[in-house]
Wavefront OBJ file of the C-alpha trace (Angstrom):
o trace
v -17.103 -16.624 8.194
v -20.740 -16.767 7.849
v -20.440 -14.356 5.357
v -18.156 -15.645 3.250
v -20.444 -19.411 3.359
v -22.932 -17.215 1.980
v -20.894 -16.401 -1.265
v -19.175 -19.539 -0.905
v -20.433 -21.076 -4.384
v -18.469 -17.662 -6.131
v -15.758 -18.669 -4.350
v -12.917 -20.242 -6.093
v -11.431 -21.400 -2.618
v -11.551 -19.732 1.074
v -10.181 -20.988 4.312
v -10.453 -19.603 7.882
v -7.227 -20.717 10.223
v -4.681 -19.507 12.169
v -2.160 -16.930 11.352
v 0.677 -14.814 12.073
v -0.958 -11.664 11.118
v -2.054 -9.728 8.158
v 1.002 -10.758 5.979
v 1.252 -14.029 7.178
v -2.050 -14.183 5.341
v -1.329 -12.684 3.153
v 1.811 -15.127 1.967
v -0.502 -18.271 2.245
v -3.014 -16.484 -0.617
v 0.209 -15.952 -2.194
v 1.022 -19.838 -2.499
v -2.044 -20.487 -3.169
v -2.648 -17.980 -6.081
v -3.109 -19.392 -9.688
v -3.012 -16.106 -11.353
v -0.366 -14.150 -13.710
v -1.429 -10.751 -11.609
v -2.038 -10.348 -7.701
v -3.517 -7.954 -5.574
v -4.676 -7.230 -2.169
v -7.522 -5.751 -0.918
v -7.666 -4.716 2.749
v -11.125 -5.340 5.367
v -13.055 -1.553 4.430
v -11.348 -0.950 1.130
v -12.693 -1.244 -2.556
v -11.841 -1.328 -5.964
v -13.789 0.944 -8.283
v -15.751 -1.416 -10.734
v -13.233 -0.469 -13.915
v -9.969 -1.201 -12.273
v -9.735 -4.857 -13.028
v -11.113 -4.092 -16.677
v -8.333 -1.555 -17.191
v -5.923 -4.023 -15.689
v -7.351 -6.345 -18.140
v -7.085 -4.203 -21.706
v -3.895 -2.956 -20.514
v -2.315 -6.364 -20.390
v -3.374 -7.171 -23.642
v -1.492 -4.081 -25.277
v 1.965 -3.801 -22.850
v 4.176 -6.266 -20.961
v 4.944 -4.690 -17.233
v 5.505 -6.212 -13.926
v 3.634 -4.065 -11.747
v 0.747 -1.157 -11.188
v 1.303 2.074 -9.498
v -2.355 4.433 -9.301
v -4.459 6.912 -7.265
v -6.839 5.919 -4.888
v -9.368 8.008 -2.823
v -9.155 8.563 0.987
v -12.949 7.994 2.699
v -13.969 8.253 6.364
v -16.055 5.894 8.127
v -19.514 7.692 6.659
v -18.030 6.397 3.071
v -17.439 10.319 1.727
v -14.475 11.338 -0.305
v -11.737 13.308 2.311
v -8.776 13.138 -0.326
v -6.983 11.243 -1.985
v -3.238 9.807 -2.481
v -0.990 9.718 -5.860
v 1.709 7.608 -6.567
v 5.356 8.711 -6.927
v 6.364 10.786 -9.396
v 9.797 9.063 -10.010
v 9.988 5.326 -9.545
v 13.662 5.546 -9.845
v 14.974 3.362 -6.775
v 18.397 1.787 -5.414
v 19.078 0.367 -1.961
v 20.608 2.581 0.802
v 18.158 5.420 -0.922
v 15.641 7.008 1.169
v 11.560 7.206 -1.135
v 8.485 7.204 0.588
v 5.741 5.092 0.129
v 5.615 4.946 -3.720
v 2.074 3.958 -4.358
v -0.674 2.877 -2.082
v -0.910 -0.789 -1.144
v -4.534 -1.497 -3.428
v -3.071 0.251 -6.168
v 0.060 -2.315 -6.442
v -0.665 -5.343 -8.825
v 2.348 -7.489 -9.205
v 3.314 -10.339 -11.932
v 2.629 -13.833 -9.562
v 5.724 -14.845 -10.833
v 8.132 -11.926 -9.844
v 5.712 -11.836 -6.336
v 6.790 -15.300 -5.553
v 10.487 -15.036 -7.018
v 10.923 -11.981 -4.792
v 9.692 -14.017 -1.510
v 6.359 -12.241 -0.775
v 5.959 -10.097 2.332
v 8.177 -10.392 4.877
v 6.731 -10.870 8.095
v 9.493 -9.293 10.132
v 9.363 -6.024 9.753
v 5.843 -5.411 10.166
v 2.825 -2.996 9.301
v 5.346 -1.479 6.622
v 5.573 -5.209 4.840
v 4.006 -3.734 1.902
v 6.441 -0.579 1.778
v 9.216 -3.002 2.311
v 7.872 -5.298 -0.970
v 7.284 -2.474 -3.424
v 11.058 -0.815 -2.442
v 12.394 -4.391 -3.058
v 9.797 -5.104 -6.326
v 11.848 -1.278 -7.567
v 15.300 -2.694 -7.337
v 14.408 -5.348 -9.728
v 12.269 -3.941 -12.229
v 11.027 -0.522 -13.786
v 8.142 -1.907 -15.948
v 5.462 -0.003 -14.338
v 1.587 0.760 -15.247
v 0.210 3.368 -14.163
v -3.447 3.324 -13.907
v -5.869 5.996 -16.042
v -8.442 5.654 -13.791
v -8.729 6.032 -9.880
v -8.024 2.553 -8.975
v -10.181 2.534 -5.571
v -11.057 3.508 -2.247
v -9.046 3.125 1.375
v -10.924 3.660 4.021
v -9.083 6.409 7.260
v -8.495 4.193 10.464
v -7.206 0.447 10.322
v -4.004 -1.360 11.789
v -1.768 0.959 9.804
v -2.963 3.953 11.813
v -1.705 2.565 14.978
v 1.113 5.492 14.382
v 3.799 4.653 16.423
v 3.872 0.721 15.761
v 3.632 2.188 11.805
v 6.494 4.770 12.124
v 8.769 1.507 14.160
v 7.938 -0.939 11.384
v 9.058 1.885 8.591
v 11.887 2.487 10.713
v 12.672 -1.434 10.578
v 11.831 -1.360 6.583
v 14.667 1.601 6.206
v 17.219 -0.532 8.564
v 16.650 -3.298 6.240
v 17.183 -1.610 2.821
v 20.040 -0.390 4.132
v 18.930 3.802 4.756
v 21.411 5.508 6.965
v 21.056 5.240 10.576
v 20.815 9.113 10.927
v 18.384 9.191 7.739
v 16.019 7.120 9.164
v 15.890 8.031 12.443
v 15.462 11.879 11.559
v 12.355 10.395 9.316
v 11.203 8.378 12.433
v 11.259 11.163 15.281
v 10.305 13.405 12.668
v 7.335 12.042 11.517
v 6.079 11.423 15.406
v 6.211 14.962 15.821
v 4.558 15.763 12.927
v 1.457 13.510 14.072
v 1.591 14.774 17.649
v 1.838 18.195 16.852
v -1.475 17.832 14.066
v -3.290 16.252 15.917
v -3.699 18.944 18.628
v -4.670 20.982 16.081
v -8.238 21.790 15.213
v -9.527 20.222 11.512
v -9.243 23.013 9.794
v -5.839 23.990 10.953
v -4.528 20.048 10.068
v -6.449 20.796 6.316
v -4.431 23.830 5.748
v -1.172 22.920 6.795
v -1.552 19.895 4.851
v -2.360 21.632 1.638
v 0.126 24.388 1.935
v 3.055 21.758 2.824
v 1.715 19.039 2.108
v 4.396 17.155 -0.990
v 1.245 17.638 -3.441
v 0.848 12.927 -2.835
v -1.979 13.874 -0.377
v -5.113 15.950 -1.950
v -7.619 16.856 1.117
v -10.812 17.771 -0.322
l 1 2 3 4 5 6 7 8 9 10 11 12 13 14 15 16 17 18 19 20 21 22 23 24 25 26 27 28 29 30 31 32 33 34 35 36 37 38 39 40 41 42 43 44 45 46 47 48 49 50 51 52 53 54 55 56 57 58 59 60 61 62 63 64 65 66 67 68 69 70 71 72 73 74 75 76 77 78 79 80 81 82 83 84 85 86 87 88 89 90 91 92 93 94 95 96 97 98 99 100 101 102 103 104 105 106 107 108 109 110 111 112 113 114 115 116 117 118 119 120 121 122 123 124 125 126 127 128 129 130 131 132 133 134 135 136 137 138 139 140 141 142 143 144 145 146 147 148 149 150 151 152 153 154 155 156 157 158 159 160 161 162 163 164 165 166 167 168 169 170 171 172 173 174 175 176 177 178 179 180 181 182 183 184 185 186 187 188 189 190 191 192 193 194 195 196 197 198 199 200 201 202 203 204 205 206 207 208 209 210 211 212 213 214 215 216 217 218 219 220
């Protein structure tokens, strides 16, 4: 908080109160938002200075409802370990099984279409932003994809508390209506993918990612 006092005359408005977690948050910014476009920047993550700039031009040239980019991976030391791409096909309807089509910071939405499609819901969990994007897909197709990297997200944080991640996708799947043997298969499949890597020396986890790896995740 003392922090953000510093900076407080660049603020536009701040409050520090009680919540119900990071999307419960995130919903009061939400209704309190005055902007046509949102986005949301985790604690450790950063936009690259151009982002908002292309965002900008290309608003001024197209009409679309929401931004899909790549975005860097960096350790704690700040260095470059990867990086993740968005989904090839955007192509989406419910009971259909997609992963994670774009990373969280690379997702701008239309304020409009945010609030009409009742912001993140708490219930499910960590995977609230999974659960928004697969329900922002059924809706629309108008997509932008960002030229430019679009940021940085930083390895660690709440989402890499694996099992209460993998849970809160398996709640996100329930909900969009994925077959129960579909998601479960994804669920016990994806624990013992993590369990088995990360037994594995670095260089071992590096290669196995590259050579199987779906081509999302670059390691460098």
């Amino acid at each position: 908080v003392d922090i953000i006092k510093k900076y407080d005359a660049q603020l536009d408005y701040w409050v520090s109160e009680y919540d119900r977690g990071i999307y419960d948050a995130m919903n009061k910014g939400i209704a309190l938002s005055q902007g046509d476009f949102i986005g949301f920047l985790n604690a450790d993550d950063l936009y690259n200075l151009e982002v908002i700039e292309e965002l900008s031009n290309a608003l001024s040239l197209n009409d679309f409802d929401f931004t899909v980019g790549v975005v860097n991976l960096i350790n704690r030391e700040s260095q470059t370990i990867g990086l993740m791409r968005p989904l090839k096909s955007l192509d989406y309807n419910k009971g259909q099984y997609i992963k994670m089509p774009t990373a969280h910071m690379a997702f701008f939405i239309k304020r409009k279409l945010l609030k009409q499609n009742g912001g993140f819901d708490k219930v499910v969990g960590l995977s609230s932003d999974y659960d928004l994007i697969l329900r922002t897909l059924l809706v629309t197709n108008r997509v932008y994809h960002f030229k430019e990297t679009v940021g940085s997200f930083r390895d660690g944080g709440v989402s890499s508390s694996y099992f209460k991640s993998f849970l809160s996708t398996y709640k996100v799947h329930k909900k969009n209506g994925i077959p129960y043997q579909k998601r479960s298969s994804v669920f016990l499949l994806s624990m013992l993918k993590k369990i088995i890597l990360n037994f594995l020396p670095s260089f071992m986890r590096v290669y196995l990612l590259k050579r199987f790896g779906s081509g999302r995740f670059e390691l460098k």
